[in-house]
C-alpha positions in Angstrom: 65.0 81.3 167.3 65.3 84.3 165.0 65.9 83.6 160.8 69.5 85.0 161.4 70.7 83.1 164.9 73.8 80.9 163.5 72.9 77.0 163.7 75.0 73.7 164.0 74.8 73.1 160.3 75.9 76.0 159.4 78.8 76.1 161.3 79.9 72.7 160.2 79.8 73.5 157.3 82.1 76.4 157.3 84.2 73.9 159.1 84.2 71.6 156.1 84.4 74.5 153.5 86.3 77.1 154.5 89.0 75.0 157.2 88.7 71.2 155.2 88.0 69.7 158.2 85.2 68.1 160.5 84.3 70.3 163.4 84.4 68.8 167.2 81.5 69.2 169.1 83.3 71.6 171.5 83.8 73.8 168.6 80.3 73.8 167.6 79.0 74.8 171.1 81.5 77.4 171.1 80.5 79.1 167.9 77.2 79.0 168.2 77.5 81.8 170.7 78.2 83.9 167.7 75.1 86.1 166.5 74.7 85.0 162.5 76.6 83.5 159.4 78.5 86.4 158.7 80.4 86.4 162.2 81.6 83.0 161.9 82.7 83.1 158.1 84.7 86.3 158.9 85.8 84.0 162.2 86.8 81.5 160.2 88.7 83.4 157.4 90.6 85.4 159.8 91.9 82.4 161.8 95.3 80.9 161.8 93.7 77.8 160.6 92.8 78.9 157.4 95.9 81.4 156.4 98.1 77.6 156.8 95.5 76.3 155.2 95.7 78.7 152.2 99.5 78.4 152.0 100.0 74.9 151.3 97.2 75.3 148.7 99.2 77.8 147.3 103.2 75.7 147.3 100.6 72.7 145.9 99.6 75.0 143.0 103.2 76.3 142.5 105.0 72.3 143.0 101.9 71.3 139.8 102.5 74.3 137.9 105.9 76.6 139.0 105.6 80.0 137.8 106.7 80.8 134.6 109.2 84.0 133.5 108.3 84.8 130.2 111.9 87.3 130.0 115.4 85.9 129.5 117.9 87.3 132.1 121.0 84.9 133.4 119.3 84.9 137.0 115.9 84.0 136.2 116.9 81.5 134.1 115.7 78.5 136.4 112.4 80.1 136.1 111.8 80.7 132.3 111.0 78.2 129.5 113.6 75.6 129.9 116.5 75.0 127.0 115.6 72.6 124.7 111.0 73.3 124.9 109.4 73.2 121.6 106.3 75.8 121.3 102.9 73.9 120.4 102.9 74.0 116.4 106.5 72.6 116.9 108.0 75.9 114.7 110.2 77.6 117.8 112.8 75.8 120.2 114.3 77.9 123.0 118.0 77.7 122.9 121.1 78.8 125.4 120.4 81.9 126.6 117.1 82.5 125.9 117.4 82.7 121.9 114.6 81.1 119.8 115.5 79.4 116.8 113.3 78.3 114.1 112.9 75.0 113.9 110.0 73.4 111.8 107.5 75.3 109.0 107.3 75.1 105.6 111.0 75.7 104.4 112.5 73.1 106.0 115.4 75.0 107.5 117.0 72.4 109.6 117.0 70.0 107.1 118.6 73.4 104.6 121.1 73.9 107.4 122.1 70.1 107.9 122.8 69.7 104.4 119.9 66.8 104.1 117.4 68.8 102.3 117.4 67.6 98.7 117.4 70.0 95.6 116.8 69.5 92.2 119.5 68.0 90.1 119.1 71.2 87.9 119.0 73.9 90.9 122.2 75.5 90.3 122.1 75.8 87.3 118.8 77.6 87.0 119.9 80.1 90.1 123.1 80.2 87.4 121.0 81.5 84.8 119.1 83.9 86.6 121.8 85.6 88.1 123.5 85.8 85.1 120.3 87.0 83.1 119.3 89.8 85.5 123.1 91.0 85.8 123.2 91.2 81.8 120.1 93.3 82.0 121.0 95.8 85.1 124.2 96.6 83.3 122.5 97.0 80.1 119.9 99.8 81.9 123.2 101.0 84.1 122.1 100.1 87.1 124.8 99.6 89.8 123.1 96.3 91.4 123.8 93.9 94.2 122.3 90.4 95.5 121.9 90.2 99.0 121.3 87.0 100.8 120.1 87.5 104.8 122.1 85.0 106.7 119.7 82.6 109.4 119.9 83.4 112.5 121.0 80.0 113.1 123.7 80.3 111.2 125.0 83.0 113.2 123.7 81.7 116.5 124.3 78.0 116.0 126.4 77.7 119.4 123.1 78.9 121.2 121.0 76.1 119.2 119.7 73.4 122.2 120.5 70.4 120.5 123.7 69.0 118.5 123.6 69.3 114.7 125.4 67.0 112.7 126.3 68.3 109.0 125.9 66.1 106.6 126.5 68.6 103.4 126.5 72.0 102.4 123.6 74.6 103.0 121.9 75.6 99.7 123.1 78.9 100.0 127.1 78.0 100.7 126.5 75.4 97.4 126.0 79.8 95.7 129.1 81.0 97.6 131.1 78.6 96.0 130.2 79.9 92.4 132.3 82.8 93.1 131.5 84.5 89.7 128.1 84.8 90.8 129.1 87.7 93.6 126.3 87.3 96.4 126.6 89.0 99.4 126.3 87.3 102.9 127.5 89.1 105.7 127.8 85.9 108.3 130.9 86.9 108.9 130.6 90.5 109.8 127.2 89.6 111.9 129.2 86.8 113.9 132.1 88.9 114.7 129.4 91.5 116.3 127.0 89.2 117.6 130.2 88.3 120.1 129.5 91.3 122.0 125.6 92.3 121.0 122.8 91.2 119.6 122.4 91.4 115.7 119.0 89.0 115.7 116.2 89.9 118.5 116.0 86.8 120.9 112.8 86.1 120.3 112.1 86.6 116.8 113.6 85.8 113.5 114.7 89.0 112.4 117.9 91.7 113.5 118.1 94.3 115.9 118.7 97.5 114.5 122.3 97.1 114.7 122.2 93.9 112.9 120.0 95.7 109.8 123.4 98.3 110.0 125.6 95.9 109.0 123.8 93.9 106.7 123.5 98.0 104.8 127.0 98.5 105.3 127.4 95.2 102.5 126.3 97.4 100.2 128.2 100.0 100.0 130.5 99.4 97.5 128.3 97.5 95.2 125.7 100.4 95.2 128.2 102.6 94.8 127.1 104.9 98.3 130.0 107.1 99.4 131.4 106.2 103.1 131.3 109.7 103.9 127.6 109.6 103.1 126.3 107.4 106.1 125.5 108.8 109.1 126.8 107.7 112.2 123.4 105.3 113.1 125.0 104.6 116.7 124.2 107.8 117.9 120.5 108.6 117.0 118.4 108.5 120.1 116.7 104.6 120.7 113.2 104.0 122.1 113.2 100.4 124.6 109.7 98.6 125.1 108.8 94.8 124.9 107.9 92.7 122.1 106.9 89.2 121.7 108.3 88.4 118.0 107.4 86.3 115.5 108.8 83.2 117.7 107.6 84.5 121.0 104.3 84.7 120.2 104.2 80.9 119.7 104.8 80.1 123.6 102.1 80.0 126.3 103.1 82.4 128.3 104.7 84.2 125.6 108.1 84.9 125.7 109.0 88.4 125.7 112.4 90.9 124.5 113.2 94.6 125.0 113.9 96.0 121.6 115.4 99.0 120.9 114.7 101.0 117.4 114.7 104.8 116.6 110.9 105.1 116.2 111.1 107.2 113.3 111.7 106.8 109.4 114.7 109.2 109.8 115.1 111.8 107.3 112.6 110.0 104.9 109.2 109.7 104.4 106.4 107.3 102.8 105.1 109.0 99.3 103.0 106.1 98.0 102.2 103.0 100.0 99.8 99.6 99.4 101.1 98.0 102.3 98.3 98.2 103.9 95.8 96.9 101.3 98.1 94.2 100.7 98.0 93.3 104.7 94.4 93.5 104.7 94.1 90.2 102.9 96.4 88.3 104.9 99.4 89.0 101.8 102.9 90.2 101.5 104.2 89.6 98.0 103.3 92.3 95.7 103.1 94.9 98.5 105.2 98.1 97.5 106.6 101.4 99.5 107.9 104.1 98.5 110.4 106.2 100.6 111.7 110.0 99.8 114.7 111.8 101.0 114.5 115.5 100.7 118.2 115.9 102.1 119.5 113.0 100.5 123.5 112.6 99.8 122.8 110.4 97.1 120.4 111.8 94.2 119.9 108.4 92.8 116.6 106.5 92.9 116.9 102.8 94.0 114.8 99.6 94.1 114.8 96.7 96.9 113.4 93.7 95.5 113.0 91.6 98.8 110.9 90.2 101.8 110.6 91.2 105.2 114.3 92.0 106.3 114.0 94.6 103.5 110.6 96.1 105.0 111.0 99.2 107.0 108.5 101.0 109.1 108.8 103.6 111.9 109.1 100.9 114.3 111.2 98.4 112.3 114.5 100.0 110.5 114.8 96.8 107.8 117.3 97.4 104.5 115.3 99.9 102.9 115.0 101.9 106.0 118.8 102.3 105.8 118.7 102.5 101.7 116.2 105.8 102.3 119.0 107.7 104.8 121.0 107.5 101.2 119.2 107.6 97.9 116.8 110.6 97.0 114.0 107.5 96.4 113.8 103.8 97.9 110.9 102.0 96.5 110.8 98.9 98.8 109.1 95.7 96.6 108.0 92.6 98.6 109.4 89.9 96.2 111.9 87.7 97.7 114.9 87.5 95.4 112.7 89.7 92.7 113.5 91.4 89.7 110.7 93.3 87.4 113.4 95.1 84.8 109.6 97.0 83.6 109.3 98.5 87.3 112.8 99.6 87.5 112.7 101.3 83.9 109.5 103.0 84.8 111.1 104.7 87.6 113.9 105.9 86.6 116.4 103.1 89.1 120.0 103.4 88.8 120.6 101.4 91.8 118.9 97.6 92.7 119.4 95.9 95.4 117.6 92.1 95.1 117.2 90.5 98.6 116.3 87.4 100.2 116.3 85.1 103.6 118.9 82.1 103.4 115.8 79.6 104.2 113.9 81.0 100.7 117.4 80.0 98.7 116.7 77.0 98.3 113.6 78.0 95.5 114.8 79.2 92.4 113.2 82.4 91.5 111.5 83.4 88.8 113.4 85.0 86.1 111.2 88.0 86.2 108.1 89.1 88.5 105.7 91.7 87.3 105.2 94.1 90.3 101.5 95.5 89.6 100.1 92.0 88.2 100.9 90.5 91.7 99.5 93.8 93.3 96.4 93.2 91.2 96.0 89.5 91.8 95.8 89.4 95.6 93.2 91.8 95.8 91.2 90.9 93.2 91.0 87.5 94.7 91.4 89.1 98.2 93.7 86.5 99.2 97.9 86.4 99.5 99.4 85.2 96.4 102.0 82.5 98.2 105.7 82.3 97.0 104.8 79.7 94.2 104.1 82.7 92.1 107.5 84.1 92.4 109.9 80.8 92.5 109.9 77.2 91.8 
C-alpha cells in the first residue's frame, strides 16, 4: 500500500468531521476506491450532505445571534437595535425611530429633565448675579451681547424617548426662562417646529444637523445686531453625505451609524490662529481657542463665542461660530461653556459676545469670570484637560 492510498480511518473520519456523522460500512468500501485524502475531502465538501449540513449551521448561528443593522430606516427596523437597548456604559438608549438619547453620565440629565435633580438653595440667585454682572460690563465696553442656551435633544425629541417620563418639576434651565429680565435665548421652539419635517439633532449623536446649527444662528440676529439682508441663503450651498457613528453611536456594539450631510468647507472664512489641536492632544477642551477671518465679511465687527462644543466649528462640523464667521470680519471661538473673560474681549477689540452653553451644563453656575490664556496654560503645562470645575460650581 503506497503512503498516499486513502485508508478506513481516514475516511471515517472525514465522515465524523466534515458530514457529523458515523460512516456505514458500505460507505467506507465505497470510498476507499478513491486514490488519496484529497479526493475524498473534496468528495465530501462537494456533496449534498454537507451544503444541508452547512445550512442549518448557519439558521442555528442566525436563531443565537440574528444579524444586526447598524442603520435606522422604517424597513429594517426589525433588524436594528431594538427600542428601548441601553449601550454598555449605560450613557445611550435607542429611541422611536432610531434616535439616541442620552441617558446616564455625569450631568445627570434625566434627572435635570424630570425635575428631580436637586440644586442649591442659592442657584438662582448666583446665575442672577452673573448675568446681571457680565451684562453691566458688555454694555459698559459696548458690546452688543447675547446668552444662548442649546436646548437637549430630548427636549426637542422627547416623543421619540423609549420610555415614559414623568415630570416632577421644572428643568434647571425653564426655572432661567421664568426670570424674564434675565433675556436667554432658547430656541426649543423654533427647533421643534422644524424637527416636524427634518432633522435638527443627528440621530446618533448629541449634537444638530447643519440645519439645526441654522436656526440656533438665526436666534441671534437681533441681539447681535446682524442685518437680515446679511445672511446668506445657507440652504442652497452644495452638501457632502457620508456616515458617521456620533458621539452615541460609537457606544453600541455594532455601532450604530447616520448619513450626515455638511458643506465640507469653512465657507468664506478661514482659521488665522488655532490651539485646538494642542489642547486636543492632552485629552482637553476648555481653554482651547479659534480664530476665524472673513475677508468679504458684511459685518466689519469682531465678535467672541464664549461656549462648548455646539459653538465649535470645523470644515466638517458648521457649529455657532461657523455661522458667526459667514458675518463678522473676526469670530474668535473660546471653549468655555457659559464663559466670559471681559480681559480677552478688550484685548481684541469685540463689539459683539455671544456666551453659549448646553441645557445639561445649566444646572452649574459659572464662574463670574474665566481667564482664557491661564486655562490655555494650565492644561498643558500639566498636560492634562482642566475639567469644568474650573469654570463653574
Amino acid at each position: 500500500m503506497s503512503e498516499e492510498q486513502l485508508t478506513a480511518a481516514q475516511v471515517r473520519a472525514v465522515y465524523e468531521e466534515v458530514l457529523g456523522r458515523e460512516p456505514a460500512e458500505a460507505e467506507v468500501s465505497e470510498q476507499l476506491g478513491l486514490p488519496d485524502l484529497r479526493a475524498m475531502l473534496r468528495l465530501a465538501l462537494d456533496s449534498g450532505e454537507f451544503d444541508e449540513r452547512f445550512r442549518e449551521a448557519v439558521a442555528s448561528e442566525i436563531a443565537r445571534k440574528p444579524p444586526i443593522v447598524n442603520i435606522f430606516h422604517p424597513d429594517l427596523a426589525p433588524y436594528a437595535t431594538q427600542l428601548g437597548t441601553r449601550s454598555p456604559d449605560g450613557i445611550a438608549i435607542v429611541g422611536h425611530e432610531g434616535v439616541l438619547h442620552l441617558c446616564g453620565g455625569t450631568n445627570a440629565i434625566l434627572d435635570q429633565y424630570v425635575g428631580e435633580f436637586e440644586l442649591a438653595p442659592d442657584w438662582l440667585d448666583q446665575w442672577r448675579a452673573v448675568i446681571l454682572g457680565r451684562r453691566a460690563e458688555m454694555r459698559a465696553i459696548g458690546a452688543a451681547s447675547a446668552l444662548l442656551v442649546v436646548p437637549d435633544k430630548l427636549a426637542v425629541y422627547e416623543d421619540r424617548y423609549p420610555e415614559p417620563l414623568e415630570k416632577v418639576g421644572p428643568r434647571p434651565v425653564e426655572r432661567l426662562l421664568d426670570e424674564p429680565d434675565l433675556e436667554i435665548l432658547y430656541p426649543l421652539a423654533e427647533l421643534s417646529a422644524t424637527a416636524a419635517t427634518q432633522d435638527v439633532y443627528m440621530r446618533n449623536d448629541t449634537h444638530l444637523t447643519f440645519r439645526g446649527n441654522e436656526i440656533l444662528f438665526r436666534a441671534l440676529l437681533e441681539p447681535l445686531g446682524i442685518a437680515a439682508a446679511a445672511v446668506p441663503d445657507f440652504a442652497t450651498m452644495p452638501l457632502r453625505s457620508y456616515p458617521i457613528f456620533g458621539d452615541l453611536g460609537e457606544k453600541f456594539d455594532p455601532r450604530i451609524v447616520n448619513i450626515v450631510s455638511e458643506p465640507n468647507t469653512l465657507g468664506a472664512a478661514e482659521i488665522v490662529e488655532d490651539n485646538r489641536g494642542e489642547i486636543e492632544a492632552v485629552g482637553g477642551h476648555i481653554g482651547s481657542r479659534r480664530v476665524f477671518r472673513n475677508a468679504t465679511a458684511p459685518d466689519g465687527r469682531v465678535a467672541v463665542l464664549f461656549g462648548d462644543s455646539f459653538g465649535f466649528s470645523a470644515p466638517y462640523y458648521q457649529g455657532v461660530s461657523w455661522f458667526m464667521a459667514q458675518i463678522f470680519r473676526e469670530v474668535h471661538f473660546v471653549w468655555v461653556p457659559f464663559g466670559w473673560d471681559p480681559d480677552y474681549v478688550g484685548k481684541v477689540g469685540a463689539e459683539a459676545v455671544l456666551v453659549q452653553g448646553a441645557e445639561r451644563f445649566v444646572a452649574r453656575v459659572p464662574h463670574l469670570r474665566s481667564e482664557v490664556a491661564a486655562l490655555a496654560e494650565e492644561t498643558l503645562q500639566r498636560k492634562r484637560p482642566v475639567g469644568v470645575e474650573a469654570v463653574s460650581d
